[in-house]
C-alpha positions in Angstrom: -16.6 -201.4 65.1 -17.3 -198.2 66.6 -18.6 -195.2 64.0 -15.6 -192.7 63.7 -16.0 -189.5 65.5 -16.7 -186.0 63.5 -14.3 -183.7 63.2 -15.6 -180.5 65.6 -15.9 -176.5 65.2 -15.7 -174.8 67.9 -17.6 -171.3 67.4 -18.5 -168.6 69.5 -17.0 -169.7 72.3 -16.3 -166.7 75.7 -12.9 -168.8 76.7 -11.8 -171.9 75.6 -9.2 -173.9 77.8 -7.2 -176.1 76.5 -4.0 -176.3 79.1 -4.8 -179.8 79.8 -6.5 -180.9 76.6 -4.6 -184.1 75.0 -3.2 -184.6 71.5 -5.9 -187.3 70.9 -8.8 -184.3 71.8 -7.1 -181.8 69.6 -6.7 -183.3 66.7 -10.1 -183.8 66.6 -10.6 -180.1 66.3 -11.2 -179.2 62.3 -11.5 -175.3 63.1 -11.8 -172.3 66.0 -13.4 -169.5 65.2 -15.0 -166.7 66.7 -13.5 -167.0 70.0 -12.6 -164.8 72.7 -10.0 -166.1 74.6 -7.8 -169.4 74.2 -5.7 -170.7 77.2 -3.1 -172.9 76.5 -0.4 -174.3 78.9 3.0 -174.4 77.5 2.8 -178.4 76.7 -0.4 -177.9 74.9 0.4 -174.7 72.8 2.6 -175.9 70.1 -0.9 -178.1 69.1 -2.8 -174.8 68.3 -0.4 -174.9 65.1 -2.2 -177.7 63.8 -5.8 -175.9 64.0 -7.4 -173.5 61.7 -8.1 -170.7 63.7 -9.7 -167.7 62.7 -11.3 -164.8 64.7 -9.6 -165.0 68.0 -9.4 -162.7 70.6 -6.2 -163.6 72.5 -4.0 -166.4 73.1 -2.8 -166.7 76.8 -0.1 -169.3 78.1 -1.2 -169.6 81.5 0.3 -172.3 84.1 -2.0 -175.5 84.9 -2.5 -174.2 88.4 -3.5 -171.0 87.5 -6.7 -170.1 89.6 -9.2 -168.7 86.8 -11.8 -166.2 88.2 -14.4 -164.3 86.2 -17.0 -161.6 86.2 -16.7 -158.3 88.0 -14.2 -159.2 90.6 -12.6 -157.6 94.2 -9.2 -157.7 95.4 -8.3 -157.0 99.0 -6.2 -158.4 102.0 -7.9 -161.6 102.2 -7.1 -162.0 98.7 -3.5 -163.0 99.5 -3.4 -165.0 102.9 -2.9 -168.6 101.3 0.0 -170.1 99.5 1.8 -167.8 96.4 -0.3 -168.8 93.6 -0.8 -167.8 89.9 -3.6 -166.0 88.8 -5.8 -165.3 85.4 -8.8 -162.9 85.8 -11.2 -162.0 83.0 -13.7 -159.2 83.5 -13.7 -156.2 85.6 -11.0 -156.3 88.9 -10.8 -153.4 91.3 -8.2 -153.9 93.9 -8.8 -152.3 97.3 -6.5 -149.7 98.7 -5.9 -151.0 102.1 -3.9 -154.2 99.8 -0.1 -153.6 100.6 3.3 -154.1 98.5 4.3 -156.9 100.9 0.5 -158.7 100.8 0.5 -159.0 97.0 4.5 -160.0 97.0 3.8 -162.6 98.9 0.7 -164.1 98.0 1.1 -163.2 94.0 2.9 -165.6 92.1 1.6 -164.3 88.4 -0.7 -161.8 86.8 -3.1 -162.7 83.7 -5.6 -159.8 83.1 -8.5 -159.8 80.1 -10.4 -157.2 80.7 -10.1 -153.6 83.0 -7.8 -153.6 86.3 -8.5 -151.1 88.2 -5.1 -150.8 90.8 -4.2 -147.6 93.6 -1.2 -146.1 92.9 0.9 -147.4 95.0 0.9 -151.0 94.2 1.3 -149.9 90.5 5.1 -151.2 90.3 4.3 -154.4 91.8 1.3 -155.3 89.7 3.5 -154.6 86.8 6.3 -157.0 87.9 3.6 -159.6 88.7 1.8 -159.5 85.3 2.8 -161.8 82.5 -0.2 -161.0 80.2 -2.3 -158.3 80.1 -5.6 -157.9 77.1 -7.8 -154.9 78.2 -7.3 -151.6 80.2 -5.2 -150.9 83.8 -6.1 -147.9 85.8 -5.0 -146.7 88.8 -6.2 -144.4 91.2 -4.3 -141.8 93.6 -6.0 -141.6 97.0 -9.3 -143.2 97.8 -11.1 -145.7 95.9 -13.3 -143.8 93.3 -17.4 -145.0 92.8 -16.6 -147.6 90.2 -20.0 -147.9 88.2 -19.6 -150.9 85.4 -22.2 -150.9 83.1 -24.6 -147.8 82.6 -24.9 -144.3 84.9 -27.3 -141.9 84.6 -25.9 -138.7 86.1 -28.6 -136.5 87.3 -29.1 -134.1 89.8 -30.4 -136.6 92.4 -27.5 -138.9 91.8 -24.9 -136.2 91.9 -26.6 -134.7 95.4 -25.7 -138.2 97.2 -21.6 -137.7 96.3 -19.4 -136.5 98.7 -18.0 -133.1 98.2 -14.4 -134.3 95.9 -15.4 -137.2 94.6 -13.8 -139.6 92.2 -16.0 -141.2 90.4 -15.6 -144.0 87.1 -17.3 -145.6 85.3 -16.7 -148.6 82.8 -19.5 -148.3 80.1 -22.1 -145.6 79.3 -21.8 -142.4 81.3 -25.3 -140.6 80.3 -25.9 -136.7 81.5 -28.7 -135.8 79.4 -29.9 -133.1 81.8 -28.6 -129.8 82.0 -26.8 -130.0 85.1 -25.3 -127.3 87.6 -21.7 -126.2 87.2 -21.3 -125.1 90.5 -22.4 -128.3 92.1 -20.4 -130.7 89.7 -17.2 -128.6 90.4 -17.7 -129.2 94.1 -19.0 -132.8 93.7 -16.7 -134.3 91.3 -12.8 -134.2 92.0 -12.0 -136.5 89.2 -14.1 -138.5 86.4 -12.6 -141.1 84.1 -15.0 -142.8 81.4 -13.9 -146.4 80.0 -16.6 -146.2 77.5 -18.8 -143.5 76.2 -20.1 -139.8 77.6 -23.3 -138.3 76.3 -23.2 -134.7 78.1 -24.9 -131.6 77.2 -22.9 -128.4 75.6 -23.5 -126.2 78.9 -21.5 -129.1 81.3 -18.7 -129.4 78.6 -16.4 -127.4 80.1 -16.7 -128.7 83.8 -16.7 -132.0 82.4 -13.5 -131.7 80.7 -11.5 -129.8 83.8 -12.5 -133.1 85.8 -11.9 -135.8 82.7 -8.6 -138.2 83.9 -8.4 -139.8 80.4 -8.4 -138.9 77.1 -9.6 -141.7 75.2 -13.2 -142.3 75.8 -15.6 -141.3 73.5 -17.6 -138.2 74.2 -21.3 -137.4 72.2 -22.2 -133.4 73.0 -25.7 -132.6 72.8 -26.1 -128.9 71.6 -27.2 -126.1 73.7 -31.3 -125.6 73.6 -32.1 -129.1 71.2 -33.9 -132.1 72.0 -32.1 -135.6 72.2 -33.8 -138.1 69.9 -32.0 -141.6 70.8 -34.5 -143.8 69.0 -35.2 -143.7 65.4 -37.8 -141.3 64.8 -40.1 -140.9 61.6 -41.7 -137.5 61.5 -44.8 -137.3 59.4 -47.4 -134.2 58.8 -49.0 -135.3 62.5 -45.2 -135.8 64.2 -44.0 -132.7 63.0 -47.2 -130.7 64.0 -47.0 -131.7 67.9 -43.0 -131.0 68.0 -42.3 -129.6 71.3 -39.3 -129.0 70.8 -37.7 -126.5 67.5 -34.3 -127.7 67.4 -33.6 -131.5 67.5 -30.4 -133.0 67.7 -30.3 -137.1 66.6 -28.2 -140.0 67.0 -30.0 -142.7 65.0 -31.9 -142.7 61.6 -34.5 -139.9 60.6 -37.2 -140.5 58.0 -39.2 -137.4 57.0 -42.5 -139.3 55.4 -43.3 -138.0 52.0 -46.5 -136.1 53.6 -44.8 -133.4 55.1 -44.8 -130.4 52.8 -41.9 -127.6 52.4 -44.4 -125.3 54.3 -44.6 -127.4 57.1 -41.3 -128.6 57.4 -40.3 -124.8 57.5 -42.6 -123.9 60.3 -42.2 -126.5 62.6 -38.1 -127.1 62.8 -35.7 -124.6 63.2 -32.5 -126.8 63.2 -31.7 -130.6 62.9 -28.6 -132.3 63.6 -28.3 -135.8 62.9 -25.4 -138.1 63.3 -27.3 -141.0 61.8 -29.0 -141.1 58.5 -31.9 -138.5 57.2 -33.9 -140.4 55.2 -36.0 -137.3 52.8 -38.6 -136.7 50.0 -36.3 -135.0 47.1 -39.1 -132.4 47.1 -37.8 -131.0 50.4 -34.4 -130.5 50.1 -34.3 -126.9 49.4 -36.3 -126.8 52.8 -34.0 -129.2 54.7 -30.8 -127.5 53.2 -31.7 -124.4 55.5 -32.3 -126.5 58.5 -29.0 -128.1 58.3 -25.5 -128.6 57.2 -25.9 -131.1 53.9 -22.3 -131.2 53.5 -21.7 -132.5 57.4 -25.4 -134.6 57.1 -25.5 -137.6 55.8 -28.8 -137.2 53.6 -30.8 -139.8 51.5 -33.6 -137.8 48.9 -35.6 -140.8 47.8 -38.4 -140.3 45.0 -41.5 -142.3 45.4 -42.0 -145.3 47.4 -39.2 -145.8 50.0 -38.2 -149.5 51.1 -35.7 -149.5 53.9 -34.2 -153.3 54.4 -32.7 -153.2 58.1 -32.6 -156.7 58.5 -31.7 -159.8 56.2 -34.3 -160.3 53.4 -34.9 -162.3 50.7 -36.2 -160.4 47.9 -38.8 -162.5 45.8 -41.2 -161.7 43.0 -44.4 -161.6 44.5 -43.0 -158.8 46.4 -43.8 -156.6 43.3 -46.9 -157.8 42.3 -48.8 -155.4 44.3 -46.4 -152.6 44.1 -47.9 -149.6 42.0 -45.5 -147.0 42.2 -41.6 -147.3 41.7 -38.9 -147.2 44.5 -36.2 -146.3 46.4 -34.1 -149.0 48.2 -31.9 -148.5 51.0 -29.9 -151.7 52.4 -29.1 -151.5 55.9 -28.2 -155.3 56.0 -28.2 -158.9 53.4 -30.2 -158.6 50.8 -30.3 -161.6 48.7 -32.1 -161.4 45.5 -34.5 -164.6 44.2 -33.0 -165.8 40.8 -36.7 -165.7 39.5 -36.8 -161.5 39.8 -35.9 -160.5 36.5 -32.9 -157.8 35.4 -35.6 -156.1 33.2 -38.1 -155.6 36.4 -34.8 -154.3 38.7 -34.4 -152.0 36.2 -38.2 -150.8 36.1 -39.6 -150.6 39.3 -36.0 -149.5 41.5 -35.7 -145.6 41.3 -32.4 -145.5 43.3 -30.8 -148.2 45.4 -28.7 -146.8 48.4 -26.5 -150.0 49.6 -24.6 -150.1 52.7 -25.0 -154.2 53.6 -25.0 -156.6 50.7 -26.8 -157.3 47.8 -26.3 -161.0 46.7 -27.6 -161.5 43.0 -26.8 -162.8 40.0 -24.1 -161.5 36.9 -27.3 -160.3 35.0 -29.4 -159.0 38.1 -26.4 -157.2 39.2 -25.8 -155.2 36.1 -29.8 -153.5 36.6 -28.3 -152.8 40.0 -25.3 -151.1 39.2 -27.2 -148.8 36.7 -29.2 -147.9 39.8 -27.1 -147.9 42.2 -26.9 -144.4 44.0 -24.8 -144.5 47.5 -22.0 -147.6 47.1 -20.4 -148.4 50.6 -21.6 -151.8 50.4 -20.7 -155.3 49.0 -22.4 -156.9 45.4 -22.3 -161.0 46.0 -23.0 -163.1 43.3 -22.8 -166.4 45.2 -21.0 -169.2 44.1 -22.7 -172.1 42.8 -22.5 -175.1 45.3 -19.7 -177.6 44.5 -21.1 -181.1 45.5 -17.6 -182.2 46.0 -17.2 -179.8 48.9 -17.4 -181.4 52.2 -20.1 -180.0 53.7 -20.3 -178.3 57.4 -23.3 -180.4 58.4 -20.3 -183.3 58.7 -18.8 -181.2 61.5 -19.7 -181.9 65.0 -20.5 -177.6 65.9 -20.1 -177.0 69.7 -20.9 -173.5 69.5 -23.0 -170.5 72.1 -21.3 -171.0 75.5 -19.2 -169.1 77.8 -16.6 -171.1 78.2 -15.3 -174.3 77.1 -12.9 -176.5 78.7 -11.1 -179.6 76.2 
């Protein structure tokens, strides 16, 4: 007799088709998770009732002859010269502007978009009558095709020097203008900018920038006039802050002052900080730090003694205190779980503060020397449960899991 199959998961899965997947295959499916897109056709969508499904993107009921095409993908006359057809695209689709009305009527049986389409004008109305399903973004442009950049653009003065006088430009990702650039040459440049994504731009271009923006709805980071972009994390200790080149910094990712930078220096060597991120700072400088920026608009740890900074999962077990002299102050950036063996009564001592903005797993008694040192909240406490041995365990599914797409 032949062994009986395992029940599957199906995890992390791009798109999974299922349009011409059989009863028999489905019901051997236990659970879908984590999935971006599921295709079904309409005989095989009533069996995604019978499946646990959790974390899914979208659902799309596309016909079996659907062509599929993926990927950063072009639309143009010879797009349309065969038999009507139905069509699914997933990614990034610019259609051409020499495509006509009549071309797309008659070679365009359905539309199924996941993703961005990018569509002229004038074919707006018939895009719209051919699309059943749309999960993403349409934009259309008016004249001529703009310079469609997916991905990341670093607008400098060489790049803007090779446009055309009028230009439309967009770009689908991370528009990046770090340099001051010149207003008179982007207003003759640029006709028209549209940002699917995010804009980092500095305060003097603002105002250009915005008398050119198309949309609305992308999100835009403003470096301040005169400071210093600091991407990266950045610790500054007594030898950092000495060689600043730069007075005013404005930040986008964690700071950490070390706790060997004095008031005096601190004072002499920043005029102004700006951070979107986290400062991380010695308690004995926040009188300092308080006249280089806004503590009520700054999001500010002071941390006394040792700091330990947990940005990635950890297990915390005793020996990790063994050698510890002085006490400390614990942020959690991500899992924390606590061994059972690390006493309440050594929490308690050698934990200053804990900031938690992850998780803390631990147990009813370790959690109670938490709480009593628990400074910043906006985390999660876990005491885990105790494993049941009559639970069926996931090692009994068959996990097809990682791939870009799937099809049953």
């Amino acid at each position: 007799m032949a062994p009986e199959l395992k029940k599957q998961i199906i995890a992390g899965v791009g798109m999974l088709d299922i349009r011409s997947a059989t009863e028999e295959a489905i019901s051997r499916i236990h659970r879908i998770e984590g999935v971006g897109t599921i295709l079904c056709s309409p005989e095989t969508a009533p069996f995604l009732t019978k499946i646990s499904i959790e974390g899914v993107g979208s659902i799309i009921e596309v016909p079996m002859d659907a062509k599929i095409v993926t990927g950063q993908i072009t639309l143009n006359k010879d797009s349309f010269q065969s038999d009507p057809y139905s069509l699914l695209m997933v990614g990034q689709v610019v259609v051409e502007a020499d495509l006509s009305v009549e071309d797309v009527e008659k070679g365009l049986k359905d539309l199924f978009v996941v993703g961005l389409l990018i569509c002229p004008q004038h074919l707006s109305g018939v895009f719209q009558s051919k699309m059943k399903d749309l999960t993403g973004q349409v934009y259309y442009y008016a004249h001529k095709k703009p310079h469609i950049v997916v991905g990341d653009l670093s607008l400098d003065e060489h790049y803007l020097n090779g446009l055309d006088e009028g230009s439309e430009l967009m770009v689908v990702g991370q528009l990046r203008m770090h340099d001051v650039l010149s207003n008179e040459i982007l207003d003759q440049k640029i006709a028209k900018i549209s940002v699917i994504g995010k804009a980092t731009l500095r305060e003097e271009n603002v105002s250009v920038y915005y008398s050119k923006l198309d949309n609305t709805n992308s999100k835009v980071t403003v470096i301040p006039m005169g400071h210093e972009w600091m991407r990266r994390e950045i610790t500054l200790d007594a030898t950092q802050l000495g060689a600043l080149s730069a007075r005013n910094l404005y930040c986008t990712n964690t700071v950490r002052i070390a706790d060997d930078v004095t008031p005096d220096l601190l004072d002499a060597a920043l005029d102004q900080l700006q951070c979107t991120g986290w400062v991380l700072c010695p308690e004995s400088l926040k009188s300092v730090l308080a006249t280089k920026c806004d503590l009520l608009k700054t999001r500010v740890i002071f941390y006394d003694h040792t700091l330990w900074v947990m940005e990635d999962k950890l297990d915390l077990v005793p020996s990790r205190f063994e050698y510890l002299d002085d006490q400390v102050t614990l942020v959690v950036m991500d899992t924390l779980s606590i061994h059972p063996d690390v006493t309440a009564s050594t929490l308690a001592e050698r934990f200053v503060k804990i900031h938690n903005f992850g998780k803390i797993k631990c147990s009813l008694e370790q959690m109670g020397a938490i709480q009593a040192r628990m400074g910043t909240d906006d985390g999660d406490l876990i005491i885990p449960k105790e494993e049941d041995p009559k639970e069926v365990k996931e090692d009994l599914y068959e996990r097809i899991e990682g791939v870009g797409s799937l099809k049953l």
